[in-house]
DSSP file (Angstrom, degrees, kcal/mol; ACC not computed):
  #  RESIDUE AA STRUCTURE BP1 BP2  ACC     N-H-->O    O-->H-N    N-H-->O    O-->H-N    TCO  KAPPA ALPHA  PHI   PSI    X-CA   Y-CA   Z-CA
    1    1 A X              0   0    0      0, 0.0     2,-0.4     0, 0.0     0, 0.0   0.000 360.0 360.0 360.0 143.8   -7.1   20.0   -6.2
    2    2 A X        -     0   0    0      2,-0.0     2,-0.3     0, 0.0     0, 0.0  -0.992 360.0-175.1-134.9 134.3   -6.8   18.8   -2.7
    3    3 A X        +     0   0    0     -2,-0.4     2,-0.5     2,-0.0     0, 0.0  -0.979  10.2 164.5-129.8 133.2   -4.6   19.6    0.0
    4    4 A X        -     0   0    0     -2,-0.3     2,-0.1     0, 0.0    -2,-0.0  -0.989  31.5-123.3-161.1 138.1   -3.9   18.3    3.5
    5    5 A X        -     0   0    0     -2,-0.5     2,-0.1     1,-0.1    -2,-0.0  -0.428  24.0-172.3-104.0 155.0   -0.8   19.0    5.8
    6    6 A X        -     0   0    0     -2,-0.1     2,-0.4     1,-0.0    -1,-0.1  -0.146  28.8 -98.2-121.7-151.6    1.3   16.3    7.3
    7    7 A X     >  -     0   0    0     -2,-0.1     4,-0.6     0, 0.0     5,-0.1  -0.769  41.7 -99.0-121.4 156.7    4.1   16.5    9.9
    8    8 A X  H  > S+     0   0    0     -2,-0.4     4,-3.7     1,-0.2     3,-0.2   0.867 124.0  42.7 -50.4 -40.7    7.7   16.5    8.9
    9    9 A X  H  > S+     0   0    0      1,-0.2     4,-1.8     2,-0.2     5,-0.3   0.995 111.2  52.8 -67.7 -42.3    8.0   12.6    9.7
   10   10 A X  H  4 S+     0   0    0      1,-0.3    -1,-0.2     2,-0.2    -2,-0.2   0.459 110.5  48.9 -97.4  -4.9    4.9   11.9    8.1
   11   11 A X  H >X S+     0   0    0     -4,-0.6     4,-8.9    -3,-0.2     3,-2.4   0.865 112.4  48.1 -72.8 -94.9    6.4   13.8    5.2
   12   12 A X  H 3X S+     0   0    0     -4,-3.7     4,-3.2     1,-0.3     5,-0.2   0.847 106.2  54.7 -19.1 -87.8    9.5   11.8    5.4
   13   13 A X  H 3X S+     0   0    0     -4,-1.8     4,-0.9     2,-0.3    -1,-0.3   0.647 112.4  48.2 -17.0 -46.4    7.7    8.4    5.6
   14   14 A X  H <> S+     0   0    0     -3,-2.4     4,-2.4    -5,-0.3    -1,-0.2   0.816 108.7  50.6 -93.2 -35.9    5.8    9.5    2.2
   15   15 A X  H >X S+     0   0    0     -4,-8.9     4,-1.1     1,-0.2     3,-1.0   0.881 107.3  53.3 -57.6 -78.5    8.8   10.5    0.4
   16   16 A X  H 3X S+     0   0    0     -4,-3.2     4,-2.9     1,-0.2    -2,-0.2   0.815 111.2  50.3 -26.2 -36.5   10.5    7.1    1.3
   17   17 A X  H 3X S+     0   0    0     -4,-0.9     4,-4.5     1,-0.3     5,-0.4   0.955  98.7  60.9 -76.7 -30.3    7.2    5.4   -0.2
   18   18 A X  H <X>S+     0   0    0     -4,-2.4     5,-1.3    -3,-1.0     4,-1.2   0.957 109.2  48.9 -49.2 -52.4    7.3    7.2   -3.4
   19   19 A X  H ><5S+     0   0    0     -4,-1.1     3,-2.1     1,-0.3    -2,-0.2   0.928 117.6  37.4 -49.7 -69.0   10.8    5.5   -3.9
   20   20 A X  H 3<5S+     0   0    0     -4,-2.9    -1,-0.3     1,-0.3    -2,-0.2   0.833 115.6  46.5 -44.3 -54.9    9.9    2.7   -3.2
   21   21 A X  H 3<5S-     0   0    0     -4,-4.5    -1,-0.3    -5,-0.2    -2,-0.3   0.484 107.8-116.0 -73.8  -2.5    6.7    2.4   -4.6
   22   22 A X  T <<5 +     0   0    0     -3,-2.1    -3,-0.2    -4,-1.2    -2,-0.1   0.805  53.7 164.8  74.6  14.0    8.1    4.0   -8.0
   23   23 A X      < -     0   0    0     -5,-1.3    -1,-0.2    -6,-0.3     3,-0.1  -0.438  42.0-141.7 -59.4 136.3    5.9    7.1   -7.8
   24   24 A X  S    S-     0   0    0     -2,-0.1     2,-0.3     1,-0.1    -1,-0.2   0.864  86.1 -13.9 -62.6 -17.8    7.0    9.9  -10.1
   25   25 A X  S  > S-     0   0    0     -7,-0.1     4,-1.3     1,-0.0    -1,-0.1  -0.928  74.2 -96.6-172.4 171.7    6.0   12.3   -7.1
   26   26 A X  H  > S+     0   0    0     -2,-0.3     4,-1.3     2,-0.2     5,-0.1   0.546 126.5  60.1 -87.2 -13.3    3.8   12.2   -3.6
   27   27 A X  H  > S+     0   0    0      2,-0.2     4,-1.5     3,-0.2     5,-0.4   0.887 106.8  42.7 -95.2 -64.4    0.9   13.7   -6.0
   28   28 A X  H  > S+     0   0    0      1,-0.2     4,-1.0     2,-0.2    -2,-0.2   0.885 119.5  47.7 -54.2 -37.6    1.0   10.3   -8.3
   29   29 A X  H  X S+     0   0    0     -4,-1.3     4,-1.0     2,-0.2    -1,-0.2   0.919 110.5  45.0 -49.6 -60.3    1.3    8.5   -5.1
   30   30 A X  H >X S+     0   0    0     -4,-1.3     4,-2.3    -3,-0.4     3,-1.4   0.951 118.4  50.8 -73.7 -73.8   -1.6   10.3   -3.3
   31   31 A X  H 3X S+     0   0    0     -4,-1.5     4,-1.8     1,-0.2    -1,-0.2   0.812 112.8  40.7  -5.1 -59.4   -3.8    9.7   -6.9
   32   32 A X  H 3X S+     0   0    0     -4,-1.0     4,-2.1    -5,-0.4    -1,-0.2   0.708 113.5  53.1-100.6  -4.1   -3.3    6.4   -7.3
   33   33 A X  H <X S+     0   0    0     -3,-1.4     4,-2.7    -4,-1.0    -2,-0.2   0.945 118.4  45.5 -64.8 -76.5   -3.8    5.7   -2.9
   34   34 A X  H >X S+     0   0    0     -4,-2.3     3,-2.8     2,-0.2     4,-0.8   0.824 108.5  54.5 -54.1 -92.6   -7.4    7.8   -3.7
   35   35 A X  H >X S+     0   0    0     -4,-1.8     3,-1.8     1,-0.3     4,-1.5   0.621 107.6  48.6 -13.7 -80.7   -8.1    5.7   -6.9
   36   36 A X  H 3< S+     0   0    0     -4,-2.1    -1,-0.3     1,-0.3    -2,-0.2   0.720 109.9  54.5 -68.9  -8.1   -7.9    2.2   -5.0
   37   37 A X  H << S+     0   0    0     -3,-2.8    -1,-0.3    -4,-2.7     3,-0.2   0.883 104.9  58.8 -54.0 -37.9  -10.1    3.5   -2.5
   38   38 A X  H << S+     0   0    0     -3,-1.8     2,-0.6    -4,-0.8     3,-0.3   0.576 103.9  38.7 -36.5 -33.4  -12.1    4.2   -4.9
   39   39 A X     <  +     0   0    0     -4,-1.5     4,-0.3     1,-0.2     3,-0.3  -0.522  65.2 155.5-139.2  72.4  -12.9    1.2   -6.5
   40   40 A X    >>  +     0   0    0     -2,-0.6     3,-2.6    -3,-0.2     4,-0.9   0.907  50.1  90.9 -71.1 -41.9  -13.0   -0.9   -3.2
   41   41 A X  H 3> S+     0   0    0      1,-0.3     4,-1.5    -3,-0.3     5,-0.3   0.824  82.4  57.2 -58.8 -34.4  -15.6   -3.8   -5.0
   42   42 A X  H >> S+     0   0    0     -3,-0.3     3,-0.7     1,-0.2     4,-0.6   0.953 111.3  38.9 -65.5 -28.7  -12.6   -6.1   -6.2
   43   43 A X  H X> S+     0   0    0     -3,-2.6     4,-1.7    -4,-0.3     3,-1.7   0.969 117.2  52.4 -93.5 -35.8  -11.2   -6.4   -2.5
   44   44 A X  H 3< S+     0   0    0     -4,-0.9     4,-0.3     1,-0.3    -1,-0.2   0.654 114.9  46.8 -40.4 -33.3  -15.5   -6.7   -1.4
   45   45 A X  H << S+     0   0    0     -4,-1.5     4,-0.4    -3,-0.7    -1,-0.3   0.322 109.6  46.1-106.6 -21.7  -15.2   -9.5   -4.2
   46   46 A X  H XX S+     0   0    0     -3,-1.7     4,-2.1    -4,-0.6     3,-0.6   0.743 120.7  48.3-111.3 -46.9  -11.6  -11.3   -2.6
   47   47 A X  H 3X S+     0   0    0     -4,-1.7     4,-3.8     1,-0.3    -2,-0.2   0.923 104.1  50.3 -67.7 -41.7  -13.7  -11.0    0.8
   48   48 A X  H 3> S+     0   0    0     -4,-0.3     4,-1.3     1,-0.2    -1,-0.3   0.818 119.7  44.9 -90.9 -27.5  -17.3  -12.5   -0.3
   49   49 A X  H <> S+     0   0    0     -3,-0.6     4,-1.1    -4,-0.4     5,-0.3   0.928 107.9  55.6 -84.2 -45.1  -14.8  -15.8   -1.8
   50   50 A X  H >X S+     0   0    0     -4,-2.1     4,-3.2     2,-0.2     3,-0.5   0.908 110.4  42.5 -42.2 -64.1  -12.9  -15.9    1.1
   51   51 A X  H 3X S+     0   0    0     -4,-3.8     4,-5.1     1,-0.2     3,-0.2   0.993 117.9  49.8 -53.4 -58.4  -16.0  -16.4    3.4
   52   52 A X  H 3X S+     0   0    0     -4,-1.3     4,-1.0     2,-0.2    -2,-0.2   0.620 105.5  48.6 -32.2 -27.8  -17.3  -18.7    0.9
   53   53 A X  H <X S+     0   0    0     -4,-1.1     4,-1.3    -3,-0.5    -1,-0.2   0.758 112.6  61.4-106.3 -26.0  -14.1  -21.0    0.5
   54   54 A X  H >X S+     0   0    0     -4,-3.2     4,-1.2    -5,-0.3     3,-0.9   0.987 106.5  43.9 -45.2 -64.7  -14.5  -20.9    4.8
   55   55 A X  H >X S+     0   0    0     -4,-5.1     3,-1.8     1,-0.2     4,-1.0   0.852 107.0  50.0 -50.6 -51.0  -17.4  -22.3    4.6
   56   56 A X  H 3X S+     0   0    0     -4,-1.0     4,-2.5     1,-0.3    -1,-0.2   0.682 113.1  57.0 -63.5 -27.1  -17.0  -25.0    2.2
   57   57 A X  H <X S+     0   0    0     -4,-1.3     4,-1.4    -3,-0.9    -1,-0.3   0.521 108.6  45.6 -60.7 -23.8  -13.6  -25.8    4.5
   58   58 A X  H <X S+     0   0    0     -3,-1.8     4,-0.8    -4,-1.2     5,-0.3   0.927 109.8  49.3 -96.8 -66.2  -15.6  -26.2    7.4
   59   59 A X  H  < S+     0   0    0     -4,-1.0     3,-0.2     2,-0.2    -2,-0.2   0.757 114.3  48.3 -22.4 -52.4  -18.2  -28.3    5.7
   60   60 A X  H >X S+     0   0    0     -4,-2.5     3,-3.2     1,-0.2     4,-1.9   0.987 112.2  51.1 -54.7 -65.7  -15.0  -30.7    4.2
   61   61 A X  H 3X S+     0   0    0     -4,-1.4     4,-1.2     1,-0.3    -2,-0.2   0.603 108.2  47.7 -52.4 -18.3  -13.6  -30.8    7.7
   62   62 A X  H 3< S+     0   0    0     -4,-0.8    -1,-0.3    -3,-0.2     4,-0.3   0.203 118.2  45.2 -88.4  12.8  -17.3  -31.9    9.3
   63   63 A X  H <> S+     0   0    0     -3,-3.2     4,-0.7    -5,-0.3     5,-0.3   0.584 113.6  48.8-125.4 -36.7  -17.3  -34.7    6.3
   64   64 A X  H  X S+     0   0    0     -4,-1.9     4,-3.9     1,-0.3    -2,-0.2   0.959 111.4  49.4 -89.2 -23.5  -13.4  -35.7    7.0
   65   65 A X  H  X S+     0   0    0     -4,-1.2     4,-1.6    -5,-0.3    -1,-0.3   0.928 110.2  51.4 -71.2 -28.8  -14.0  -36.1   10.8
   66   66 A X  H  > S+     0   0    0     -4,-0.3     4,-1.8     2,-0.2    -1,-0.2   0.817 110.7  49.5 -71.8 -24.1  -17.4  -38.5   10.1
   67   67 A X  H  X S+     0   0    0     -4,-0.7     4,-1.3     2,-0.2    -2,-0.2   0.976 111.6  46.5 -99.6 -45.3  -15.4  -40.7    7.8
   68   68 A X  H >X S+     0   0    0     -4,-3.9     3,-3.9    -5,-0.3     4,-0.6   0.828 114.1  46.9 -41.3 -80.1  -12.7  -41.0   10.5
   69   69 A X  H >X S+     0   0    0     -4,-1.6     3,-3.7     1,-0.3     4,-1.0   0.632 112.5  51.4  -9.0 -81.9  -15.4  -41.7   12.8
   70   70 A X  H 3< S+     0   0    0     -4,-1.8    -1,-0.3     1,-0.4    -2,-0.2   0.538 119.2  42.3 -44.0 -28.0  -17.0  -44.5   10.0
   71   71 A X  H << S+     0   0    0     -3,-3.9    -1,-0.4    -4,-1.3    -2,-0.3   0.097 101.5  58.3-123.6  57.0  -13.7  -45.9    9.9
   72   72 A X  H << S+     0   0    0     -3,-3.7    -2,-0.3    -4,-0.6     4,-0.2   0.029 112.0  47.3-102.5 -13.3  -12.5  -46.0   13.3
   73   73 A X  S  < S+     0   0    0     -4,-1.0     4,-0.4    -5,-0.5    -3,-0.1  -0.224  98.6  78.1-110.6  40.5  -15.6  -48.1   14.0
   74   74 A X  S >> S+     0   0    0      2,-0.1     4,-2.5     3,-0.1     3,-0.9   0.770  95.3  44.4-103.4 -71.9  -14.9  -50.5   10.7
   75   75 A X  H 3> S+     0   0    0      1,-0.3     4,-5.6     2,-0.2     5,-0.1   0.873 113.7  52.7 -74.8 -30.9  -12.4  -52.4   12.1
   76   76 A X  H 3> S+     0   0    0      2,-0.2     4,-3.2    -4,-0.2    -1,-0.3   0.947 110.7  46.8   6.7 -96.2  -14.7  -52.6   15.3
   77   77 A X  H <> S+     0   0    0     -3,-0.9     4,-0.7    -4,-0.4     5,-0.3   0.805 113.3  52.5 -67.4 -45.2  -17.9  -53.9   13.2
   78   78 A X  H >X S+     0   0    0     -4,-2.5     4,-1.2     2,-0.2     3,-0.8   0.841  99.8  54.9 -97.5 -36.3  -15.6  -56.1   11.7
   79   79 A X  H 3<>S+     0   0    0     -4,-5.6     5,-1.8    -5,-0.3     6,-0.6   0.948 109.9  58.5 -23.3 -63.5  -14.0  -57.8   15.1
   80   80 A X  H 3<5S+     0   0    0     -4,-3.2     3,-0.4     1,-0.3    -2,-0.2   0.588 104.5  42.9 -79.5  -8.1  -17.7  -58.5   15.8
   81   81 A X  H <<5S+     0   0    0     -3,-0.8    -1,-0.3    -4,-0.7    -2,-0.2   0.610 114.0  49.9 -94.5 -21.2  -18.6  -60.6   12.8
   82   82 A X  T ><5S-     0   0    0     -4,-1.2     3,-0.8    -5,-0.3    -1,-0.2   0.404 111.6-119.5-102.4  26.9  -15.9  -62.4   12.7
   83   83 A X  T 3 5 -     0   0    0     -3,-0.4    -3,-0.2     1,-0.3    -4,-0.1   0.415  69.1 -56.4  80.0   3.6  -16.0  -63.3   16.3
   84   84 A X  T 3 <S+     0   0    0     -5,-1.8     2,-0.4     1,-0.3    -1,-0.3   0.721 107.5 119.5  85.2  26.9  -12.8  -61.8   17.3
   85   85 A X    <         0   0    0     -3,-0.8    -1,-0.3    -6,-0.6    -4,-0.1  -0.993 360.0 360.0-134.8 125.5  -10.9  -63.7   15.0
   86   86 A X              0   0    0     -2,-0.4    -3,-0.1    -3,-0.1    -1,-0.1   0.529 360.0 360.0 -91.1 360.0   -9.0  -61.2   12.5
C-alpha cells in the first residue's frame, strides 16, 4: 500500500481524470500511472527509432540537395557542348 497526500485542487484535477480516463477509482488510475512507469523500454524503443529515422532524414536531405546541385549544373554542362545553342 502506498499513500501520498495531494491538495484539494490537485484532488479535484485527479477525480476529473478518472472520468475521463475511465478509471473505476483514483487507486486504478494511480496503478495503472505506476505500471507505465514501470515498463518505460517501449517509449526508450519509440526514442532509439526516432533518432534513427532523423538520421536517415538528414542523410536523404544531404543526397536530395547534391542532385539538385548535379542538376542545376546539367543544363550548364550542356549549354557548353553545344556551344550555346539549345
Amino acid at each position: 500500500m502506498i499513500s501520498f497526500r495531494l491538495s484539494e485542487e490537485e484532488y479535484a484535477g485527479l477525480r476529473t481524470l478518472c472520468e475521463n480516463e475511465g478509471a473505476r477509482s483514483v487507486s486504478d488510475l494511480a496503478r495503472d500511472a505506476v505500471s507505465r512507469l514501470m515498463r518505460k523500454e517501449p517509449e526508450i524503443q519509440v526514442e532509439t527509432v526516432l533518432r534513427t529515422l532523423e538520421g536517415r532524414m538528414d542523410t536523404l536531405d544531404l543526397q536530395v540537395q547534391r542532385l539538385t546541385a548535379a542538376v542545376g549544373q546539367v543544363p550548364a554542362q550542356l549549354v557548353r557542348q553545344t556551344n550555346g545553342k539549345a
